[in-house]
C-alpha positions as CSV (number, residue, x, y, z in Angstrom):
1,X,0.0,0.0,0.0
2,X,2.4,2.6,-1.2
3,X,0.1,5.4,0.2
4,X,0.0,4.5,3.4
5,X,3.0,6.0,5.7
6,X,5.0,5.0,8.3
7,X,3.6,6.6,12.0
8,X,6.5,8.6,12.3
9,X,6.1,10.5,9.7
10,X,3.2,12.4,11.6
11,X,4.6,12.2,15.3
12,X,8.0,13.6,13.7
13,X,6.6,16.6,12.2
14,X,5.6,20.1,14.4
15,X,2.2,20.0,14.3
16,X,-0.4,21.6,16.2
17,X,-2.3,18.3,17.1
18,X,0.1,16.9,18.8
19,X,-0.3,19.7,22.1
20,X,-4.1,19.9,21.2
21,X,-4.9,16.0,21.4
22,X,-2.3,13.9,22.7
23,X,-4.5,11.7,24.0
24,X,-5.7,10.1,21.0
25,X,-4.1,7.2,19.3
26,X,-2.8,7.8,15.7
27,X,-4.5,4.4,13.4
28,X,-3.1,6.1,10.5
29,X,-1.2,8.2,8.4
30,X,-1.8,8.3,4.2
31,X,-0.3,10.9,1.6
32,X,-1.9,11.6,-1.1
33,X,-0.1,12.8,-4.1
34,X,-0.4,16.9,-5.3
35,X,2.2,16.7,-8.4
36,X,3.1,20.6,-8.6
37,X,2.1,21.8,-5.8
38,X,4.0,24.7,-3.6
39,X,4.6,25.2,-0.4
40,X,1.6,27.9,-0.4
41,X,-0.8,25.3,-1.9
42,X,-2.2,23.8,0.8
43,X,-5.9,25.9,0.9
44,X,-6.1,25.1,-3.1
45,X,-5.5,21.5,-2.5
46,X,-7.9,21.2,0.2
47,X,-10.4,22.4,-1.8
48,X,-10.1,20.8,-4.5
49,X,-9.8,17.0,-2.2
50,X,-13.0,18.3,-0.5
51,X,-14.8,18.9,-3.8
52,X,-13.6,14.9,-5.3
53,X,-14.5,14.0,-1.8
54,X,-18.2,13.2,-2.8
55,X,-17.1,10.7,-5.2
56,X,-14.7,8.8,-3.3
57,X,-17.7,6.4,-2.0
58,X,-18.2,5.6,-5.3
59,X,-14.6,4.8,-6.5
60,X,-15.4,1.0,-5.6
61,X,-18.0,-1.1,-5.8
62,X,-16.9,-2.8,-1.9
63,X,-16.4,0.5,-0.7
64,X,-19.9,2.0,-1.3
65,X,-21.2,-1.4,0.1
66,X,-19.1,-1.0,3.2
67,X,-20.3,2.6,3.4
68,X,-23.8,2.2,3.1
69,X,-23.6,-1.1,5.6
70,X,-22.2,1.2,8.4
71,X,-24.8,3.7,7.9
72,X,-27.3,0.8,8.7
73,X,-25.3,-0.8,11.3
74,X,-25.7,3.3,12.8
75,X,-29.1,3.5,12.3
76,X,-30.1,0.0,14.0
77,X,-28.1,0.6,17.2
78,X,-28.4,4.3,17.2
79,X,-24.1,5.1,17.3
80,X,-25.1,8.1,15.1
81,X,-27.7,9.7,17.0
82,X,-27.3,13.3,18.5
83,X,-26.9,12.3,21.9
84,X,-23.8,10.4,21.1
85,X,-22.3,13.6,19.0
86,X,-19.8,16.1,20.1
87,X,-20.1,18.1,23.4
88,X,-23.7,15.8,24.5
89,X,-21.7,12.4,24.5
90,X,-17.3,13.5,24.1
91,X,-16.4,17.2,24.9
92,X,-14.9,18.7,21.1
93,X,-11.4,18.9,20.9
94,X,-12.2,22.4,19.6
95,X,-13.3,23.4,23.6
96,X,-10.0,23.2,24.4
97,X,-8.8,26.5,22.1
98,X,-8.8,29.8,23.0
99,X,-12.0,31.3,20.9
100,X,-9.3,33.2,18.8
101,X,-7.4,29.9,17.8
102,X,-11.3,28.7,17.1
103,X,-11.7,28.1,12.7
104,X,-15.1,29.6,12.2
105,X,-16.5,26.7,9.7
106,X,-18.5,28.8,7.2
107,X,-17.3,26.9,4.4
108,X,-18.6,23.4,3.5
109,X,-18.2,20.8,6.6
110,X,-16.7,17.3,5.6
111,X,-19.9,15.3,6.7
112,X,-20.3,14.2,9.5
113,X,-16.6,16.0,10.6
114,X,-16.6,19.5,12.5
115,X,-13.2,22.0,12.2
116,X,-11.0,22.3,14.9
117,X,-8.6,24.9,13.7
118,X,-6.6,25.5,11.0
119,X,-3.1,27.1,9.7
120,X,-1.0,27.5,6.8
121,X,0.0,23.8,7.2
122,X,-2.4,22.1,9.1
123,X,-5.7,21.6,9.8
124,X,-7.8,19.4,12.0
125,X,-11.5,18.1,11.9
126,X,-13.5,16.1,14.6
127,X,-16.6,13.8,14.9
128,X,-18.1,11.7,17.7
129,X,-20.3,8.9,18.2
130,X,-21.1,6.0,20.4
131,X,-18.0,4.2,19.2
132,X,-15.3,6.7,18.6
133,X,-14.5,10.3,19.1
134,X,-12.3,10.6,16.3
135,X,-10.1,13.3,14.8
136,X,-8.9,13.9,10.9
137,X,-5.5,15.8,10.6
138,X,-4.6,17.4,7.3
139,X,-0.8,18.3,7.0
140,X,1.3,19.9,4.3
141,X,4.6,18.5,3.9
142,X,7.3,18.5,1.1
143,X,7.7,15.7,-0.7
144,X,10.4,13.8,-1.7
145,X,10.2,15.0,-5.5
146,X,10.5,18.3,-4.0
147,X,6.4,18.8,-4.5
148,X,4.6,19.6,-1.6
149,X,1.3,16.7,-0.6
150,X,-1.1,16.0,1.7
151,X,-0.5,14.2,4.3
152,X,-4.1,12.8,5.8
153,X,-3.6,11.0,9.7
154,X,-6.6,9.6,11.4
155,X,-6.4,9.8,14.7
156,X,-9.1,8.3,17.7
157,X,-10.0,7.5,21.1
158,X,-12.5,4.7,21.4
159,X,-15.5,4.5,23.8
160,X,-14.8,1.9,25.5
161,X,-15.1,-1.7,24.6
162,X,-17.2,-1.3,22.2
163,X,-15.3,1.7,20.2
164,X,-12.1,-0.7,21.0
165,X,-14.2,-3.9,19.4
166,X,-15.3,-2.5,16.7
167,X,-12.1,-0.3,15.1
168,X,-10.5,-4.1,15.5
169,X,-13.5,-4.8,13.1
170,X,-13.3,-2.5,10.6
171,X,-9.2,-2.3,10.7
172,X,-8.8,-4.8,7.2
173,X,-11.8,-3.2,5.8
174,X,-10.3,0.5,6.5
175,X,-7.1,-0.3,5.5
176,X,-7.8,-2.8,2.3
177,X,-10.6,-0.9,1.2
178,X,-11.9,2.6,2.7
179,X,-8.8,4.3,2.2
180,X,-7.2,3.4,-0.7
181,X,-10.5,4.2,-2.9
182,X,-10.7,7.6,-0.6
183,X,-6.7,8.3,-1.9
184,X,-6.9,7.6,-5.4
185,X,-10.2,9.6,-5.6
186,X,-8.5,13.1,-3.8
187,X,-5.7,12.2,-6.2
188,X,-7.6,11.9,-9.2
189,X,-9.4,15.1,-7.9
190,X,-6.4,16.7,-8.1
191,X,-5.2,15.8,-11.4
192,X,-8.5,17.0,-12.7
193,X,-8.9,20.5,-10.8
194,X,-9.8,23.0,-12.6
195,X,-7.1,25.5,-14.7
196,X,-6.5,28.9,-12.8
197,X,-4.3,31.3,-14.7
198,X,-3.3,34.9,-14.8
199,X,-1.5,36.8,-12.6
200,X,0.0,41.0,-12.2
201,X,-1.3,42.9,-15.3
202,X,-0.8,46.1,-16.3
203,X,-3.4,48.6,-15.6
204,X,-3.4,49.6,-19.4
205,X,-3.9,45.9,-20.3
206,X,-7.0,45.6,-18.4
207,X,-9.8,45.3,-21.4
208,X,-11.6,48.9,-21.9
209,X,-14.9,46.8,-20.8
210,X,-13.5,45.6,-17.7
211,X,-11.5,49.5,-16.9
212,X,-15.2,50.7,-17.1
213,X,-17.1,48.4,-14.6
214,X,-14.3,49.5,-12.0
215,X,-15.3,52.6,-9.7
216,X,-11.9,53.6,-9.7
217,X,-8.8,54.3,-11.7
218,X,-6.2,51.8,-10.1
219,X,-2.6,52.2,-9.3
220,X,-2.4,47.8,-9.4
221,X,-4.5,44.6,-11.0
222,X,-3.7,41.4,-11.0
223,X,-6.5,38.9,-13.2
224,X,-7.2,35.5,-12.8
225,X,-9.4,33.0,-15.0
226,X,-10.9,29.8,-13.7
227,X,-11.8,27.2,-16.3
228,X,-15.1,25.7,-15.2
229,X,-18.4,24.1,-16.9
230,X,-19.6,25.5,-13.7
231,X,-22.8,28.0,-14.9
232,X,-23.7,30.5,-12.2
233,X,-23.9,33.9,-12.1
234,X,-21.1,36.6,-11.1
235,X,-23.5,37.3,-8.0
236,X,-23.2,33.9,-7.4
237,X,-19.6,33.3,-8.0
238,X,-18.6,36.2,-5.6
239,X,-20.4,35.1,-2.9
240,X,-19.3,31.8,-3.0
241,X,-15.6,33.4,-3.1
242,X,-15.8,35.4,-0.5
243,X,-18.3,35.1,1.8
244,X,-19.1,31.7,2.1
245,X,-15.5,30.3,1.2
246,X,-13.8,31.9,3.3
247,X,-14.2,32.0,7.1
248,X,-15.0,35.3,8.8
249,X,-11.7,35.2,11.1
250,X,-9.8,34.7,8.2
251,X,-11.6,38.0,6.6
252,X,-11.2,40.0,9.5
253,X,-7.8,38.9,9.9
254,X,-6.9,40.0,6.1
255,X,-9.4,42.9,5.1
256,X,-9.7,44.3,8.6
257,X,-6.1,44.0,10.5
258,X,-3.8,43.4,8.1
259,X,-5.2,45.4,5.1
260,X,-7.1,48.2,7.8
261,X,-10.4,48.0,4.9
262,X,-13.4,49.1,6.4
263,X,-15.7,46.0,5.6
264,X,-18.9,46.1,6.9
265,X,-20.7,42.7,9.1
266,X,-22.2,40.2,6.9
267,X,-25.8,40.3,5.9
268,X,-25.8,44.1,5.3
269,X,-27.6,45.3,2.5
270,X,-25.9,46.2,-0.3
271,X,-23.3,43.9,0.5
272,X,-21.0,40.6,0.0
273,X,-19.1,39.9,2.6
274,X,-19.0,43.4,3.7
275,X,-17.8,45.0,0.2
276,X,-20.2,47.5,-1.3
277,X,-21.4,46.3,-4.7
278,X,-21.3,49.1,-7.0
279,X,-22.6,47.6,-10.3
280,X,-24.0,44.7,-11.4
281,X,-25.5,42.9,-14.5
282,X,-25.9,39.3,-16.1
283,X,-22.2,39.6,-17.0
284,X,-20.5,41.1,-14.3
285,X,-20.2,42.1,-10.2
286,X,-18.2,44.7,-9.2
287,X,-17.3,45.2,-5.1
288,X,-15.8,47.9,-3.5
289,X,-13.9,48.9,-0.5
290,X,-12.3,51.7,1.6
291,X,-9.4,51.6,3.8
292,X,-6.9,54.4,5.3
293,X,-4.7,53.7,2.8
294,X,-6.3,51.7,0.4
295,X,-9.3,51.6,-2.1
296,X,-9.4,48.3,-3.7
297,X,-12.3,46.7,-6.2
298,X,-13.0,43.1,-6.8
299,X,-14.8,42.5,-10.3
300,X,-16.3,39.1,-11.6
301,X,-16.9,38.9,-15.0
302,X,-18.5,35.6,-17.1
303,X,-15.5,34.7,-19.4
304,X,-15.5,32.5,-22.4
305,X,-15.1,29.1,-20.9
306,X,-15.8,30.3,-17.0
307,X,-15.3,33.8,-14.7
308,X,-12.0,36.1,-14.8
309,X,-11.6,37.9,-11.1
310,X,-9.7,41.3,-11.5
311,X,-8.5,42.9,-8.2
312,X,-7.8,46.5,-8.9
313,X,-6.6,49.0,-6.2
314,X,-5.9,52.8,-5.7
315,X,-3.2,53.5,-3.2
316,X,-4.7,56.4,-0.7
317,X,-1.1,56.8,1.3
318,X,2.1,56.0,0.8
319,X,1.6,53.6,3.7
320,X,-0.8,52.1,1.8
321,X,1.2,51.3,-1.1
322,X,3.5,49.9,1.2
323,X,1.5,47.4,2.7
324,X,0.1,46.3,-0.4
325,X,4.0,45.7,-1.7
326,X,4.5,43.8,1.1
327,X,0.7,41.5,1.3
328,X,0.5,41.1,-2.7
329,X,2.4,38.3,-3.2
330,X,0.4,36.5,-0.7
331,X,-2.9,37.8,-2.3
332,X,-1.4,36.7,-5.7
333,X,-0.8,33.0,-4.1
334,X,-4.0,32.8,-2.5
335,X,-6.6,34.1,-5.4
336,X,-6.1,30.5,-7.1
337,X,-7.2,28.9,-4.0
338,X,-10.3,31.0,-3.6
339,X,-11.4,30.8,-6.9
340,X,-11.2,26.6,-6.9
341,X,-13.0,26.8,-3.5
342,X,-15.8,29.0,-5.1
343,X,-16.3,26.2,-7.8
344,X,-16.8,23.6,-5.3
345,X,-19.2,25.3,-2.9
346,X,-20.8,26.2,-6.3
347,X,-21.2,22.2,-7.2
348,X,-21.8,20.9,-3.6
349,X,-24.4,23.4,-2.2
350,X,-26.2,24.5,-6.0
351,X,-25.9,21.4,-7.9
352,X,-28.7,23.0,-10.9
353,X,-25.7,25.6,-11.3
354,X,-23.4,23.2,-12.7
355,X,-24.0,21.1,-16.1
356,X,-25.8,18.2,-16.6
């Protein structure tokens, strides 16, 4: 089983887990392969294994059977039911956090798994029931090639003799079965994901269409395309983006502290996740924003084969354009990640938007 890896591989890395649950037993660690990927990948691959997730039942002809006989093994004794779940039956790892080390989980869960935290390297996801409080730890380590992968560890602590009887049980199953259909469905995920190009662009290459939709004459763009068969509508795309892809720490953390934009709370009118939309048709969204020393747009546009995302700015102070010198690459790393995100939130949660 050349994805599964030895245990040291995860007790010999830094991580997180480790200090916030030491108490549960590491079953197993897989990698799954991410040919290409960089060190600053790891959101972009995460949401792209999340969206291939869905199919990974479906790899294997055993492994749907096995998944659909546990579901019926839960509903006959009742392991599933609420009272067995997190903080009613096994207090959530997540408890233990300060409630600014807390991920806010406004993005698609991994059913039936709740987030934990989650950092430029790592994250962590939990679930409960009457056999197992188990956790799921995602890690981003470079490979061998010199590509960065995923490193996936599962990690539990069993309720008593019956969560000790039946992981015995299941081991051959999990380990013959479960998870090697699970791997070569992220991976195949991930040779599949969809294109995202672009990058900086000069403010006089921006097309005359695209110049005009903007409120403001910028001093920066950058563009990027997705490639998608994904049909929704620039609306739809943004919010998907923005709002419901990423969580609000993480906004408040860029847009608010770092970036010192004056984004208004969620759910105000007039608004996507707290950007001002300024114009909008069939064919576009355009958002806008403030800041001491910053006015930056965001602009959707349909493209020919899926949606280009222009971020255009106007430096308001010269500390402004020194912040942004110093936070663009990262925004430029990160937009790739965001816009695969949006697709899969767009086929998970609005399945009528994508093709038949």
């Amino acid at each position: 089983m050349r994805s599964r890896l030895p245990d040291h591989v995860h007790h010999d890395q830094p991580w997180q887990i480790h200090a916030v649950a030491p108490e549960f037993e590491l079953e197993d660690v897989w990698r799954v392969r991410t040919p290409g990927a960089g060190p600053e990948d790891f959101d972009a691959a995460v949401s792209v294994l999340l969206g291939g997730r869905e199919d990974s039942a479906r790899g294997a002809l055993l492994s749907r059977a096995l998944v659909s006989a546990r579901r019926g093994l839960g509903r006959a004794f009742g392991w599933d039911a609420p009272e067995h779940g997190l903080d009613t039956w096994s207090p959530a790892v997540a408890g233990r956090l300060a409630p600014q080390e807390r991920a806010e989980w406004d993005r698609a869960q991994i059913a039936p798994f709740s987030r934990v935290f989650s950092r430029v390297d790592e994250e962590a996801h939990e679930m409960a029931n009457a056999t197992v409080h188990a956790l799921m730890h995602l890690g981003w380590v470079r490979g061998p090639r010199g590509d960065y992968e995923l490193h996936v560890a599962a990690l539990v602590k069993p309720h008593g003799q019956l969560g000790r009887t039946y992981m015995r049980a299941i081991e051959p199953f999990r380990l013959l079965v479960v998870w090697p259909a699970l791997i070569r469905a992220w991976e195949r995920a991930w040779a599949e994901r969809e294109h995202v190009g672009g990058g900086c662009s000069p403010v006089s290459g921006l097309p005359r269409e695209s110049r005009a939709r903007l409120s403001l004459a910028p001093d920066y763009a950058d563009v990027y395309t997705i490639t998608t068969d994904v049909r929704a509508s620039p609306r739809e795309w943004m919010t998907a983006c923005f709002e419901a892809g990423i969580p609000r720490s993480d906004r408040d953390l860029v847009f608010r502290r770092l970036l010192r934009l004056s984004v208004e709370p969620d759910g105000t009118p007039g608004t996507i996740a707290g950007w001002s939309v300024t114009s909008e048709d069939d064919d576009h969204l355009c958002m806008r924003v403030l800041g001491r020393g910053l006015e930056v747009n965001l602009l959707m546009e349909r493209a020919a084969d899926g949606v280009r995302l222009t971020t255009a700015l106007r430096h308001r102070s010269r500390a402004g354009q020194v912040s942004w010198q110093q936070l663009s690459r990262v925004h430029r790393s990160k937009i790739p990640g965001v816009l695969r995100r949006g697709s899969v939130l767009l086929r998970r949660h609005s399945p009528t938007l994508a093709p038949d």
